[in-house]
Every structure is written in structure tokens, then in C-alpha cells.
LUMTIBA-350151 format. One record per atom (N, C-alpha, C): residue number from 1; atom name; x, y, z. Coordinates in Angstrom, 1 decimal. Layout:
<pts>
+-----+------+--------+--------+--------+
!   n ! atom !      u !      v !      w !
+-----+------+--------+--------+--------+
! NUM !   CA !      X !      Y !      Z !
...
+-----+------+--------+--------+--------+
</pts>
This chain:
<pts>
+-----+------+--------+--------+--------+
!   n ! atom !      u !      v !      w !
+-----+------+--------+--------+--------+
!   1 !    N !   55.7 !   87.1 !   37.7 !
!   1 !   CA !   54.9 !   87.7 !   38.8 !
!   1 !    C !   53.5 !   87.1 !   38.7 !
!   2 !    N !   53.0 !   86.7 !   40.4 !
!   2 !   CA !   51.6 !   86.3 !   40.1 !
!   2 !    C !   50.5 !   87.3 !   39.7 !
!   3 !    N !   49.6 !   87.0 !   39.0 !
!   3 !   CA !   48.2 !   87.6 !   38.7 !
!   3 !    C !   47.6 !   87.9 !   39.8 !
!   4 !    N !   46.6 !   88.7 !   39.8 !
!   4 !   CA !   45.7 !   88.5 !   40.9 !
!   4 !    C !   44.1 !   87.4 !   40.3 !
!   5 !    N !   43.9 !   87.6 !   38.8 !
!   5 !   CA !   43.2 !   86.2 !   38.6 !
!   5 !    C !   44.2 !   85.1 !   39.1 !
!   6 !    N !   45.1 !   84.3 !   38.8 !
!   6 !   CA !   46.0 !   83.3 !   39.4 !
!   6 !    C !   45.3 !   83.4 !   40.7 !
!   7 !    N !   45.8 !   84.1 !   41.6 !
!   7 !   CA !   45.6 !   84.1 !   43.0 !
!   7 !    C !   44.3 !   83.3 !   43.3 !
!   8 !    N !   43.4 !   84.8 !   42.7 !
!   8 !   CA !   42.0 !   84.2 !   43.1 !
!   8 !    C !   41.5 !   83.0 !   43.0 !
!   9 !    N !   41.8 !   82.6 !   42.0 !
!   9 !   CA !   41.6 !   80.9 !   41.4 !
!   9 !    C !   42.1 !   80.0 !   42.3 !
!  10 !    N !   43.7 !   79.9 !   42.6 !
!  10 !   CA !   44.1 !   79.5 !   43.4 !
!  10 !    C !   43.6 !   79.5 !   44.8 !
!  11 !    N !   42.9 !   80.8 !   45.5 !
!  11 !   CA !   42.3 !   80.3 !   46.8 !
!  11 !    C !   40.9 !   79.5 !   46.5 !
!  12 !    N !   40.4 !   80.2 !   45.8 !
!  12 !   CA !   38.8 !   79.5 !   45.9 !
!  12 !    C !   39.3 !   77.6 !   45.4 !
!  13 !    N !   39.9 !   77.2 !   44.8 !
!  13 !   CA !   40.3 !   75.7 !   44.4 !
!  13 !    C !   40.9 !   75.3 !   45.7 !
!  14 !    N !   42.1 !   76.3 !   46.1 !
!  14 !   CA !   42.7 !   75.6 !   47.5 !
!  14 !    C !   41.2 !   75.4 !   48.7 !
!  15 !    N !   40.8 !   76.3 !   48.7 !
!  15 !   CA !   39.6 !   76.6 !   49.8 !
!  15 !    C !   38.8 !   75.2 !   50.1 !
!  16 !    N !   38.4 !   75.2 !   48.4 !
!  16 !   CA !   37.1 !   73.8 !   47.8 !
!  16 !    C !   37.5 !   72.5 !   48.3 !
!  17 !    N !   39.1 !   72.6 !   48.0 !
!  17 !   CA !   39.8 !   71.3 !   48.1 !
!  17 !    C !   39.7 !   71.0 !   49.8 !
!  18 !    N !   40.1 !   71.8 !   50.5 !
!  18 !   CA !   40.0 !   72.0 !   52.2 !
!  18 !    C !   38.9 !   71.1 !   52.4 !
!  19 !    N !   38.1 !   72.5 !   52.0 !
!  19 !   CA !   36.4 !   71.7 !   52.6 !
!  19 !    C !   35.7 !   70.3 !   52.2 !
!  20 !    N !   36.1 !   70.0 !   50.7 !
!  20 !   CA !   35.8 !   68.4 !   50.4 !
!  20 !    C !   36.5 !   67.9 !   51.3 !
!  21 !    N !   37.4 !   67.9 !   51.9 !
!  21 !   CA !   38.3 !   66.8 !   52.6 !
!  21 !    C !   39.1 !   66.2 !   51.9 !
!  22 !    N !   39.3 !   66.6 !   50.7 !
!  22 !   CA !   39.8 !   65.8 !   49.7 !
!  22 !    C !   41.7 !   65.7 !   49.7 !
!  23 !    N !   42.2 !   65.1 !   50.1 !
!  23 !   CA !   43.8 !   64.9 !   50.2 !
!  23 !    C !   44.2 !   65.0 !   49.4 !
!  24 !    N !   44.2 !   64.1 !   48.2 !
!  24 !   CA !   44.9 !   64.5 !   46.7 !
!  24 !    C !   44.7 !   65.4 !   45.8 !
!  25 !    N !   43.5 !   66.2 !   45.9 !
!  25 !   CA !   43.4 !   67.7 !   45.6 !
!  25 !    C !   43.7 !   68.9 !   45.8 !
!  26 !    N !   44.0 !   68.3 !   47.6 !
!  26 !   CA !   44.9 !   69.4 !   48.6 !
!  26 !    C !   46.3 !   69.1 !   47.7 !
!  27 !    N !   47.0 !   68.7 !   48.2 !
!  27 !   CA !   47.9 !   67.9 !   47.3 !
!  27 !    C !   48.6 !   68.2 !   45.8 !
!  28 !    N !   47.1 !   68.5 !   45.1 !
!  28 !   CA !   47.7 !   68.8 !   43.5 !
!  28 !    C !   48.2 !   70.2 !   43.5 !
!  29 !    N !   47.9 !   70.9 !   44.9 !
!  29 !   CA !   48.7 !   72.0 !   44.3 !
!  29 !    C !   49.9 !   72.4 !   44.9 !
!  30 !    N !   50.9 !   71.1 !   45.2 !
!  30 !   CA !   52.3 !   71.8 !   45.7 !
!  30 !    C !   53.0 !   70.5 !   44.8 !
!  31 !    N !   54.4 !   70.9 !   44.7 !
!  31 !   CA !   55.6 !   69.9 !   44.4 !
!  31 !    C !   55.6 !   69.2 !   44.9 !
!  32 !    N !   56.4 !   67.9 !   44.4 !
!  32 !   CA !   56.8 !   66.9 !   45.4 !
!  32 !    C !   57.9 !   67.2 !   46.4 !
!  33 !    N !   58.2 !   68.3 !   46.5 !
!  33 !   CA !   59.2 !   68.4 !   47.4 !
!  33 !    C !   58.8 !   69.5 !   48.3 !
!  34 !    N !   57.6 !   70.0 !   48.0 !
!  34 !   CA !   57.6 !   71.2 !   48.8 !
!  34 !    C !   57.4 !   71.6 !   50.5 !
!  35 !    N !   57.7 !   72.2 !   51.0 !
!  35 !   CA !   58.3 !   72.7 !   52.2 !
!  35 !    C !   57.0 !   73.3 !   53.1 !
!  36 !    N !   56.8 !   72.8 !   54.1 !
!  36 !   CA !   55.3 !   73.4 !   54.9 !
!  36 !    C !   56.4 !   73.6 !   56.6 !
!  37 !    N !   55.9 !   74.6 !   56.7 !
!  37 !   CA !   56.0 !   74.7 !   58.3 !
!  37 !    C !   54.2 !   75.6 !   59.1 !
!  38 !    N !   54.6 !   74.6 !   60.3 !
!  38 !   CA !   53.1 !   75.9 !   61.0 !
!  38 !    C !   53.5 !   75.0 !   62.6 !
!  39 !    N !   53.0 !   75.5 !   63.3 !
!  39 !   CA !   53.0 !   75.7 !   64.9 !
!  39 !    C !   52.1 !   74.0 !   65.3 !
!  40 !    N !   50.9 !   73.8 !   64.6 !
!  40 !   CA !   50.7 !   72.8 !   64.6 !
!  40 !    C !   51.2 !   71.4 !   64.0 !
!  41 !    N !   52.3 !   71.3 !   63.7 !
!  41 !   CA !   53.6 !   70.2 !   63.2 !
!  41 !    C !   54.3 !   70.0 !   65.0 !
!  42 !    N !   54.4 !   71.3 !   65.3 !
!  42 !   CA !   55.3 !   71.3 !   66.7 !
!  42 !    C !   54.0 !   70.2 !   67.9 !
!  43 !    N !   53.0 !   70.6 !   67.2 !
!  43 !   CA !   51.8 !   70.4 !   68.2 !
!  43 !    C !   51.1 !   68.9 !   68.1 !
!  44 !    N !   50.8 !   68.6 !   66.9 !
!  44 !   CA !   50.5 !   67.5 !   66.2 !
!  44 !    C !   51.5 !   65.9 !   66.4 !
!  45 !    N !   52.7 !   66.5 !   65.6 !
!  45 !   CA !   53.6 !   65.6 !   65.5 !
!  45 !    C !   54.9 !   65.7 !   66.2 !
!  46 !    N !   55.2 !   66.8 !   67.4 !
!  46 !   CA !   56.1 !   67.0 !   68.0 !
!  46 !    C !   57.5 !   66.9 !   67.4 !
!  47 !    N !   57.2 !   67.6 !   66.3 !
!  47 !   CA !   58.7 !   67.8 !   65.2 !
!  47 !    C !   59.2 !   69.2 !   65.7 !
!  48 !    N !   59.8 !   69.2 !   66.9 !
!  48 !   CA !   60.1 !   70.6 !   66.9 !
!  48 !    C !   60.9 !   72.0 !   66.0 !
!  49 !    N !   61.2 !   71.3 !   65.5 !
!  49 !   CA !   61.1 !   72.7 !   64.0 !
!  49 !    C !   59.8 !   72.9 !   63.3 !
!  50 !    N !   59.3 !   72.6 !   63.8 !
!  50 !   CA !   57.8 !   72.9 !   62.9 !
!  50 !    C !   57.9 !   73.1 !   61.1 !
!  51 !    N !   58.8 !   71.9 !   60.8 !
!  51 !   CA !   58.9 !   72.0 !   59.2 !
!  51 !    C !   58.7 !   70.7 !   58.6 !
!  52 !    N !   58.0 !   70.0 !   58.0 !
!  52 !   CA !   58.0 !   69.0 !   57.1 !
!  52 !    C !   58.5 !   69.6 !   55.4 !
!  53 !    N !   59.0 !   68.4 !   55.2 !
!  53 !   CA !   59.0 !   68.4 !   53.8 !
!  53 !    C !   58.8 !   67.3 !   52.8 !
!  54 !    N !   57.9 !   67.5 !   51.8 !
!  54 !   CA !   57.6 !   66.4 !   50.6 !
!  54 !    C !   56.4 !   65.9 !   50.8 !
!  55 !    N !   55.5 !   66.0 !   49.7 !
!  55 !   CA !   54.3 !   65.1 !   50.0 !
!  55 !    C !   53.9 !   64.3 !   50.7 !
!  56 !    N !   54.6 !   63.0 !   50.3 !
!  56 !   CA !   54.8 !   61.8 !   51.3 !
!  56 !    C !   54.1 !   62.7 !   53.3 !
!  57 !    N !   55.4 !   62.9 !   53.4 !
!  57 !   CA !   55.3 !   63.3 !   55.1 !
!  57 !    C !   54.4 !   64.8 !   55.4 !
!  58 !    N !   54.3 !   65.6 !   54.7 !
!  58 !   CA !   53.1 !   66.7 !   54.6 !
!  58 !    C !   51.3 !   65.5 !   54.7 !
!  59 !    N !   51.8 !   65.1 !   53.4 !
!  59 !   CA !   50.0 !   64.3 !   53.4 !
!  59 !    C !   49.7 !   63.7 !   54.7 !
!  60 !    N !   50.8 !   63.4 !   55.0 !
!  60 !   CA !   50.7 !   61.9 !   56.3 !
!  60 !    C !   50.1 !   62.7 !   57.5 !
!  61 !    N !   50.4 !   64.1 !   57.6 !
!  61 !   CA !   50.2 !   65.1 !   58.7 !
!  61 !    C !   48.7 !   65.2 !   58.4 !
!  62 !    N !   49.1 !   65.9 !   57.2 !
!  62 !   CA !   47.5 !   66.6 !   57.1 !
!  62 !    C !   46.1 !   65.6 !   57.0 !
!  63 !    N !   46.7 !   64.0 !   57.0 !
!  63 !   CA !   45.6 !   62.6 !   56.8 !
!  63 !    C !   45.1 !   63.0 !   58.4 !
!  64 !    N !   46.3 !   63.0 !   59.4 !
!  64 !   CA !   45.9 !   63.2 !   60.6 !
!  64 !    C !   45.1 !   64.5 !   60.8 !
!  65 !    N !   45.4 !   65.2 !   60.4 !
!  65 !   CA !   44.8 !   66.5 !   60.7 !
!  65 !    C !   43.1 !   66.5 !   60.5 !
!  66 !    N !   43.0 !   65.9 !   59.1 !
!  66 !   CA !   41.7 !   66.0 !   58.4 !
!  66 !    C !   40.5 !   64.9 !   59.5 !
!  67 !    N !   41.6 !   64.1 !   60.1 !
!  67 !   CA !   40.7 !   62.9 !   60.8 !
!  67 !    C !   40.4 !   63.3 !   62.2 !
!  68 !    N !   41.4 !   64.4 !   62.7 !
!  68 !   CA !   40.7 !   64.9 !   63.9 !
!  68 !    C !   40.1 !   65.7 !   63.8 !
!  69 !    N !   39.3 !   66.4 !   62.8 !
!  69 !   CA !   38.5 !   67.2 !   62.2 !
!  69 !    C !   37.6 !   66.9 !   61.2 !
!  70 !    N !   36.5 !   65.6 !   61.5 !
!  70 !   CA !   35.9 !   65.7 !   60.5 !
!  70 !    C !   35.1 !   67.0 !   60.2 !
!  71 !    N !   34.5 !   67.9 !   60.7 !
!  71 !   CA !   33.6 !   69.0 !   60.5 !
!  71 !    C !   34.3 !   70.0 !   59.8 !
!  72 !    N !   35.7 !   69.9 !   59.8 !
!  72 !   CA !   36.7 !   70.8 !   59.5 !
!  72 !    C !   36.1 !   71.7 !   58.3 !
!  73 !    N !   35.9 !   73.1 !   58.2 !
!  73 !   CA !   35.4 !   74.3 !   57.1 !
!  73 !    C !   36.3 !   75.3 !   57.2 !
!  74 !    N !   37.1 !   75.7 !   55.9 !
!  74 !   CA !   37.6 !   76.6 !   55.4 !
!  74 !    C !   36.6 !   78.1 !   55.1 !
!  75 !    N !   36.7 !   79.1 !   55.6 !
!  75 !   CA !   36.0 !   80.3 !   54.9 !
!  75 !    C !   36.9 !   81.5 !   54.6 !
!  76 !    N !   37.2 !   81.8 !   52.9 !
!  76 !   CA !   38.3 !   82.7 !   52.9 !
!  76 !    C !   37.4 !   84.3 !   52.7 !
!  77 !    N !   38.6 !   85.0 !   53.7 !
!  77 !   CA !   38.1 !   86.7 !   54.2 !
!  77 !    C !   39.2 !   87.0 !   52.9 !
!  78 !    N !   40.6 !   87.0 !   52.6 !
!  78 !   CA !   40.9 !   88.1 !   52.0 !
!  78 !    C !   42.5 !   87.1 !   51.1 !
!  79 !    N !   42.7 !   87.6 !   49.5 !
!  79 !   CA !   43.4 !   87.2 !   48.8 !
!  79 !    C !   44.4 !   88.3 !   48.9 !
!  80 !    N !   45.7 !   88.1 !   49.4 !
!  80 !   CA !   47.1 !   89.7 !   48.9 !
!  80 !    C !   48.4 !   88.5 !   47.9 !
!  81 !    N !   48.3 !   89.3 !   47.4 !
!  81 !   CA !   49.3 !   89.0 !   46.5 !
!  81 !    C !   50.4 !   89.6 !   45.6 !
!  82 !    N !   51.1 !   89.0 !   45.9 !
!  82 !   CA !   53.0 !   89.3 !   46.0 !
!  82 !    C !   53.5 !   88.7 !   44.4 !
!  83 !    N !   54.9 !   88.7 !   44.0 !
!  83 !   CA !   55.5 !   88.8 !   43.1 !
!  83 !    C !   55.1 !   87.0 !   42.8 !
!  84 !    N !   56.1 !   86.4 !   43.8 !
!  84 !   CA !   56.0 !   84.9 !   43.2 !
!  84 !    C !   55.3 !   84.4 !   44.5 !
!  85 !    N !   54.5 !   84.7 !   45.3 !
!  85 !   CA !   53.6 !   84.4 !   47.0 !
!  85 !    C !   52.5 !   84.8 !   46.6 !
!  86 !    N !   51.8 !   84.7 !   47.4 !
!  86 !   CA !   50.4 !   84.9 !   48.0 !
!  86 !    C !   50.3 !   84.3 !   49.8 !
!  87 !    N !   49.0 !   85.6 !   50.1 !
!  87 !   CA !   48.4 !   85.3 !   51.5 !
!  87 !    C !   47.2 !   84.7 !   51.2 !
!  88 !    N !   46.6 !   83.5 !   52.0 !
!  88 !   CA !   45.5 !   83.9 !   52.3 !
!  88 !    C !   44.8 !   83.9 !   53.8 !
!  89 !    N !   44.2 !   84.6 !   54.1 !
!  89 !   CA !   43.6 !   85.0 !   55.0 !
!  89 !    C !   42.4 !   84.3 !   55.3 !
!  90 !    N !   42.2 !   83.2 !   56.1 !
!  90 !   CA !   40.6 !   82.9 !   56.1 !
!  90 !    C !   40.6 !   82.2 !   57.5 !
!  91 !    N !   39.0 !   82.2 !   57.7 !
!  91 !   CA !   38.3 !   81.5 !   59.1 !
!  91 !    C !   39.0 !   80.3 !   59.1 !
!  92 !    N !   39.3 !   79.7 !   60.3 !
!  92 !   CA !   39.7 !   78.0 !   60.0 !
!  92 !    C !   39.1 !   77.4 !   61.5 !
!  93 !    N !   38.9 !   76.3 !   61.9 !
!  93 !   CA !   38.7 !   75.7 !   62.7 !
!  93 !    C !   39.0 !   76.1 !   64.0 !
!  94 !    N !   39.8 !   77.0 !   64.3 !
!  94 !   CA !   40.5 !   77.4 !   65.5 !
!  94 !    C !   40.0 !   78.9 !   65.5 !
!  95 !    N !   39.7 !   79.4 !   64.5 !
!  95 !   CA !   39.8 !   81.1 !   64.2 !
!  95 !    C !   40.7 !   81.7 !   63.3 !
!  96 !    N !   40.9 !   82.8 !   63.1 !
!  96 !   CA !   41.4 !   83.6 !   61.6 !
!  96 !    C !   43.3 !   82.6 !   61.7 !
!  97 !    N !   43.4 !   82.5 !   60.9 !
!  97 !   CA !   44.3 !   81.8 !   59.7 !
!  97 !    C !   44.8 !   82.3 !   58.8 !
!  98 !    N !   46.6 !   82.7 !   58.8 !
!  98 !   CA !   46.9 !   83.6 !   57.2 !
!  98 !    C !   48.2 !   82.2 !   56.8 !
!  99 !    N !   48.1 !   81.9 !   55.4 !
!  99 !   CA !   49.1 !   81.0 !   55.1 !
!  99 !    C !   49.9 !   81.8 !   53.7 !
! 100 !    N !   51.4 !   81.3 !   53.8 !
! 100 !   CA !   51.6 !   81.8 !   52.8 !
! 100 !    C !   52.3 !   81.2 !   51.9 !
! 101 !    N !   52.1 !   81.2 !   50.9 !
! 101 !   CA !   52.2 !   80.3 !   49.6 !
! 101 !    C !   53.6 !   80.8 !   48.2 !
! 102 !    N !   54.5 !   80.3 !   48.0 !
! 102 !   CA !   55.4 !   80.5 !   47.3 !
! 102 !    C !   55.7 !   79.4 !   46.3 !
! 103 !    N !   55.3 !   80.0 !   45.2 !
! 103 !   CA !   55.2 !   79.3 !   43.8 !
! 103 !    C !   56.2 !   79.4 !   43.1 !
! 104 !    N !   56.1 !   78.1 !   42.3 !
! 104 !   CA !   57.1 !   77.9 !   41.3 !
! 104 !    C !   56.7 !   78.2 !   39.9 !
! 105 !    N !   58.3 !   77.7 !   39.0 !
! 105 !   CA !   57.6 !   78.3 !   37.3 !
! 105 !    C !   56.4 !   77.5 !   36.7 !
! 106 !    N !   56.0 !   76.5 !   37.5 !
! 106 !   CA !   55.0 !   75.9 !   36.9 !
! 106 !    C !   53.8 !   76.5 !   37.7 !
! 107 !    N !   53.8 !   77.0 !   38.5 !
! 107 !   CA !   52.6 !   77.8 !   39.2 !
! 107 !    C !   52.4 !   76.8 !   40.4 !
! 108 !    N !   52.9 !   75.7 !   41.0 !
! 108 !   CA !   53.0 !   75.3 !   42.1 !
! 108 !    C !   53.8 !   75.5 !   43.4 !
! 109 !    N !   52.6 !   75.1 !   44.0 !
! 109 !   CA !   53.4 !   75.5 !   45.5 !
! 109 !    C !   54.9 !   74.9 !   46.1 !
! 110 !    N !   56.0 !   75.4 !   46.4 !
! 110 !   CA !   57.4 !   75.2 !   46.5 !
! 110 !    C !   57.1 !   75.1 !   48.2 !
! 111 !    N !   56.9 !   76.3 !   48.9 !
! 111 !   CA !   56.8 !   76.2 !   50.2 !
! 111 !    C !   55.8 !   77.3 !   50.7 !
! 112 !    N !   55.2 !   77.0 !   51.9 !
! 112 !   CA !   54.3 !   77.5 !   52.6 !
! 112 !    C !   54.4 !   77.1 !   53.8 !
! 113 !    N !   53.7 !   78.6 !   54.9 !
! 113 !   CA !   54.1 !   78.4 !   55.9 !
! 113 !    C !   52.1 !   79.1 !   56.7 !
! 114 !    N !   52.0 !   78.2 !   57.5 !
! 114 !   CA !   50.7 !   78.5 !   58.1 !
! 114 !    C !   50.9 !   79.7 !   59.5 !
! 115 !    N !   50.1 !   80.5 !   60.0 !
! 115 !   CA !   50.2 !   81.4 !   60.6 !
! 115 !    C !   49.1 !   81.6 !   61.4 !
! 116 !    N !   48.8 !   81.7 !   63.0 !
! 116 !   CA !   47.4 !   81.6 !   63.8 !
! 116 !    C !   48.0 !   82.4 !   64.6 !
! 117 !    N !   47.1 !   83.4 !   65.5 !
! 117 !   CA !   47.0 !   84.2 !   66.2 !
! 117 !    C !   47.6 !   83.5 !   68.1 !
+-----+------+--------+--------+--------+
</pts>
């Protein structure tokens, strides 16, 4: 079961990582294999399943992402946290933003799925 220290740690570092712009930071915290869906994959990269999988092709998105957004700022409103998940809830470039994060036994991210209003 996650902690709620875990958690917290985990957003404020995900958060930090966002806002440097930093890719491989973003990055350190999921598997090599891990699983991302969000509405903007359908929108971005016209993958209509809105699912990538594996670093490799997640980073490739989010290289794009980060570049049509240099100003891009993360602000997190609220941590909930679940058995082996977590929410977070925060401001994003578009407006409120909840993602949700499912970890493995090493405390890395397996899959996540982004969520906008």
C-alpha cells in the first residue's frame, strides 16, 4: 500500500520535474514499459486510442508537448491516495488536471492516465 509520505514526495518531484522542463526526470519516474493514455495523444498525435506505451514513444509525445509549451507550469491543488495509485489534482496549462498513477513493487509508475474537464 502507498504512504501518504510516498505520495507526497512523489507529486512535489513529479510537479518540479514538469516545471524544469526536464524530460529525463519526467521520465525517472515510470517503467520502461509503462502505459499512458489522455485525450491529448488523440489530439496531438492522432492515435485514436489515446494510449501509448514505453518510454521510447511516451517521451517522443511529451518532447512534443513540452515544445509547444515553452511557458508550460504545473501547480498542484490536491494529493488522494489509493492502495497501489494515486491522484493528482493540479492547475495545468489548459486548467484543472487530475492524473492517475499506478505503481509498481519498486515504487514506479506502471500506467497512468491523464484526465481534463
Amino acid at each position: 500500500m502507498l504512504t501518504k509520505d510516498f505520495a507526497d514526495h512523489f507529486a512535489l518531484e513529479w510537479i518540479a520535474a514538469w516545471n524544469a522542463h526536464d524530460l529525463e526526470r519526467i521520465l525517472s519516474h515510470y517503467t520502461e514499459d509503462f502505459e499512458m493514455s489522455s485525450p491529448y495523444i488523440v489530439q496531438l498525435l492522432g492515435e485514436p486510442s489515446g494510449k501509448l506505451k514505453g518510454k521510447d514513444a511516451i517521451g517522443r509525445y511529451w518532447r512534443r508537448a513540452l515544445e509547444r509549451a515553452p511557458t508550460l507550469r504545473f501547480e498542484l491543488v490536491s494529493t488522494l491516495v489509493g492502495v497501489d495509485s494515486l491522484v493528482l489534482y493540479y492547475q495545468g496549462a489548459r486548467g484543472m488536471a487530475a492524473e492517475v498513477f499506478f505503481f509498481d513493487a519498486a515504487g514506479k509508475v506502471s500506467k497512468a492516465g491523464a484526465h481534463y474537464p
